[in-house]
C-alpha positions in Angstrom: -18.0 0.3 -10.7 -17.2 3.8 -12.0 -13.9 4.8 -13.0 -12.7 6.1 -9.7 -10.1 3.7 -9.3 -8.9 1.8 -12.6 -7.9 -2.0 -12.8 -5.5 -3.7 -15.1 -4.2 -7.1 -15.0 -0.9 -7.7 -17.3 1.7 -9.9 -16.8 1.1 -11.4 -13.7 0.9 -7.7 -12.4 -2.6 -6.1 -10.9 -1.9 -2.3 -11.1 -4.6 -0.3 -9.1 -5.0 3.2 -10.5 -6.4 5.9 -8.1 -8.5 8.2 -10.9 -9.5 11.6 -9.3 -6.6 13.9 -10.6 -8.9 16.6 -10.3 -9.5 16.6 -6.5 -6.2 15.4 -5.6 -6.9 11.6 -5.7 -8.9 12.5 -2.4 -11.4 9.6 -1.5 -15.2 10.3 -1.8 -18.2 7.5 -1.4 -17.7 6.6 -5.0 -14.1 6.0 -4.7 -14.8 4.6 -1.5 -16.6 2.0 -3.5 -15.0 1.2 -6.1 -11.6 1.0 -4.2 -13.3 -1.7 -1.9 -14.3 -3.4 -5.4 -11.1 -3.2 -7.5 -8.6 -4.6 -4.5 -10.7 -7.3 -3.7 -10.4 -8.0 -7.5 -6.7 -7.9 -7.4 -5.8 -10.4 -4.1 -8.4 -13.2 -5.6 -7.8 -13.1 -8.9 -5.2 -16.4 -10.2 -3.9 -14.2 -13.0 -2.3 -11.8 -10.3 1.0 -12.5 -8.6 2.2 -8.8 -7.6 0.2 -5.6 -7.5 0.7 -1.9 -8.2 -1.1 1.1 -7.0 -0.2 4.3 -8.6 -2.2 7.1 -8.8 -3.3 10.0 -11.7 -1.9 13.2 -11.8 0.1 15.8 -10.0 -0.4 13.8 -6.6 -0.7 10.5 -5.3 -3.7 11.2 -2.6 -4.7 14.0 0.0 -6.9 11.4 1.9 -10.3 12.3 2.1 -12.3 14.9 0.0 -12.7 17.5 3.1 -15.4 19.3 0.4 -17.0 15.9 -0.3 -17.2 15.8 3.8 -18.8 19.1 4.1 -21.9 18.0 2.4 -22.3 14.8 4.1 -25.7 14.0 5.7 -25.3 12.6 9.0 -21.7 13.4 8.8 -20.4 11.5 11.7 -22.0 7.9 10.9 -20.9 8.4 7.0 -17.8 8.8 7.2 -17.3 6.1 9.6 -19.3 3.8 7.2 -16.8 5.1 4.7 -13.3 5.1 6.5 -15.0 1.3 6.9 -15.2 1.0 3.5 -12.1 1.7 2.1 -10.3 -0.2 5.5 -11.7 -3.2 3.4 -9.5 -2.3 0.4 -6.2 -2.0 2.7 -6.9 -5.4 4.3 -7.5 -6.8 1.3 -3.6 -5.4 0.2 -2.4 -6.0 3.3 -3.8 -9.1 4.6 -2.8 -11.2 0.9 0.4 -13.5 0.2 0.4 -11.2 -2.9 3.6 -8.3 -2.4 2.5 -4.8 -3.5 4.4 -1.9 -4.7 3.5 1.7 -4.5 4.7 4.5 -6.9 3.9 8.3 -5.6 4.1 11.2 -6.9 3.6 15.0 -5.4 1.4 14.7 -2.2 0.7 11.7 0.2 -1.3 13.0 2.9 -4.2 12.2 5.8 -5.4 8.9 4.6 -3.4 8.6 1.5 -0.2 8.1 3.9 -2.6 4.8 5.3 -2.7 4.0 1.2 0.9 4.1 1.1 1.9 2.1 4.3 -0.8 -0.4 3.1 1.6 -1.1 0.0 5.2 -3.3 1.1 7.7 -1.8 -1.3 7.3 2.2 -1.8 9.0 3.8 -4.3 8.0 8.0 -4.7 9.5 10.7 -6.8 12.5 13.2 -5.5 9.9 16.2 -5.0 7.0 14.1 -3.4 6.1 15.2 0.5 4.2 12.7 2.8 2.7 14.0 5.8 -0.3 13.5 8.2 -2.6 16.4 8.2 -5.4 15.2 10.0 -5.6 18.1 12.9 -5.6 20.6 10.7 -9.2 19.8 9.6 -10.1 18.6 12.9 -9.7 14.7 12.3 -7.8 11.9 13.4 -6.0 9.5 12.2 -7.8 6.7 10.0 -7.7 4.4 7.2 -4.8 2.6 9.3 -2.5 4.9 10.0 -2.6 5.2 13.5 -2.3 1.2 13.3 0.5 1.3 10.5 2.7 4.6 11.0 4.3 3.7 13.9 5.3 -0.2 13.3 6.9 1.8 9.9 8.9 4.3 11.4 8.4 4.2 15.4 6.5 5.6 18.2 8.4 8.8 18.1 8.4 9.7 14.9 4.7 8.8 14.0 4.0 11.0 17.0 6.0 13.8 15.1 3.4 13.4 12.1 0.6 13.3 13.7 0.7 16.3 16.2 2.5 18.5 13.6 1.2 19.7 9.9 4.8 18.7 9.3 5.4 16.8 5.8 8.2 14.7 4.6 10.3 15.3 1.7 11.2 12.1 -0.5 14.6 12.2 1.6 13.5 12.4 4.5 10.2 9.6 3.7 13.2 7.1 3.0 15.2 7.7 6.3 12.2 7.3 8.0 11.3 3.9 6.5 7.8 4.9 5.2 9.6 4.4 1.6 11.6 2.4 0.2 13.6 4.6 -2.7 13.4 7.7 -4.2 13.6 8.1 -7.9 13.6 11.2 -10.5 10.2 13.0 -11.2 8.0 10.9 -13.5 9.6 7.6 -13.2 7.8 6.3 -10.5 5.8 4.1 -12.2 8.4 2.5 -14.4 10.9 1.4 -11.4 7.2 -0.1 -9.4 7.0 -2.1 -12.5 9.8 -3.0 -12.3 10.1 -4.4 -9.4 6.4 -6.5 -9.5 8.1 -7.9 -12.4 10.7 -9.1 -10.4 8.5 -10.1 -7.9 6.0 -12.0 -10.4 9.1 -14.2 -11.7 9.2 -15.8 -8.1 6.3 -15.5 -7.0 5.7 -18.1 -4.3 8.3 -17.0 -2.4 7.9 -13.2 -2.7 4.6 -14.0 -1.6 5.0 -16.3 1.7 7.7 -13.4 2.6 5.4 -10.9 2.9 2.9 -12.9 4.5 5.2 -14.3 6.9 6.2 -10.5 7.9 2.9 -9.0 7.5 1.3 -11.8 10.1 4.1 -12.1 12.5 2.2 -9.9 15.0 -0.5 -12.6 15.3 1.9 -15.2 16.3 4.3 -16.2 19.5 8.0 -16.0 18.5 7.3 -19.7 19.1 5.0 -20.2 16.7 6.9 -17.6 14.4 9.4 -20.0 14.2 7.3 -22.8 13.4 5.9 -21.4 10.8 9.5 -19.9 9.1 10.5 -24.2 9.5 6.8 -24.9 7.7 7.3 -22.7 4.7 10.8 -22.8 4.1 9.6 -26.5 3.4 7.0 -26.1 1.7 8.4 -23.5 -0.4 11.4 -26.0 -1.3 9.1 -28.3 -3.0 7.3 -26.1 -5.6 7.8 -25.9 -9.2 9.5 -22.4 -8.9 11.8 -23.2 -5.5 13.0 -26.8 -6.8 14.4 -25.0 -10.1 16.1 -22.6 -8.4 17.7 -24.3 -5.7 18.6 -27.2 -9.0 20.4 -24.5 -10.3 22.0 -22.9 -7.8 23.8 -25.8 -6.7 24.7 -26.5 -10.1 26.5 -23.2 -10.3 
């Protein structure tokens, strides 16, 4: 593993680093790789609760390194193999009990809008813009945006993104629903900690939460329900949820 995409584990928190400042935070095989590598780190390690993914530099990611592209043998088949690749990163974030945050900065484009959506809680910075960009180099959708934009903000509007080079200001990013809050330039990172923090202190049920949200789409309303009756019980019974429900009826 190369330093393409950084891991540290502290507190409970996993934060993924995306480390290609240089090109944008753009994905090429070796961050491909090492993206694939460092997430599946993250969801199976017992040391992790909550994770992070921020990025270095002036921009969060511009999706895939259209030079990188240009000099692919085969081009077709490789970038398949890696849009592949780096799918296994996202279903490792999404697919987890484990809630993740997102802090972005500058731009979010093509694939690094799939990045985002792939977090639960997004936080970006008040001159950020988020946009699609694929047509405009002659792509489509990937790295699941086409399967996550429009569950996030609606047919309509994901249509908007995708057949426009339209992007999104931090504003307009939160009415839409693809994040969660804007904050000042440069603090990012410090509110995303923040809130894994949070998130780490009750971790159990942060975690079902998102699972039960995240997996919804697999289930009948029937069995939906079900499953809310199952882990509100089981949740009731663990260390963390018998404290808390001890003291709140103390109160």
């Amino acid at each position: 593993m190369t330093t393409a995409v950084l891991l540290k584990i502290y507190d409970g928190i996993a934060r993924i680093t995306l480390n290609r400042p240089d090109r944008l935070n753009a994905f090429d095989a070796e961050m491909a790789e090492d993206w694939a590598q460092v997430t599946r780190v993250a969801v199976n390690s017992s040391e992790v609760n909550a994770i992070l993914v921020n990025a270095a530099g002036r921009a969060f990611c511009a999706g895939g390194d259209v030079r990188s592209m240009a000099e692919l043998e085969d081009r077709g088949a490789a970038m398949s193999r890696l849009a592949q690749l780096i799918n296994e990163g996202i279903l490792h974030l999404v697919e987890s009990s484990k809630p993740v945050v997102a802090a972005a900065q500058g731009a979010t484009a093509g694939g690094g809008l799939g990045i985002l959506l792939a977090s639960d809680y997004a936080v970006i910075e008040a001159s950020s813009k988020v946009g699609s960009l694929y047509a405009g180099v002659g792509l489509t959708p990937d790295l699941s945006v086409s399967a996550q934009l429009a569950r996030a903000v609606g047919e309509r509007r994901a249509l908007q993104l995708v057949l426009q080079e339209r992007m999104l200001n931090a504003d307009e990013s939160v009415e839409w629903g693809i994040a969660a809050e804007k904050v000042e330039d440069g603090e990012a990172l410090g509110r995303a900690e923040a809130i894994a923090a949070q998130w780490v202190e009750n971790a159990h049920a942060y975690g079902e939460a998102k699972r039960l949200i995240r997996s919804q789409p697999t289930r009948s309303f029937r069995d939906q329900l079900a499953e809310e009756a199952r882990t509100i019980g089981a949740a009731s019974i663990t260390p963390q949820g018998d404290k808390r429900i001890r003291a709140f009826a103390s109160r």
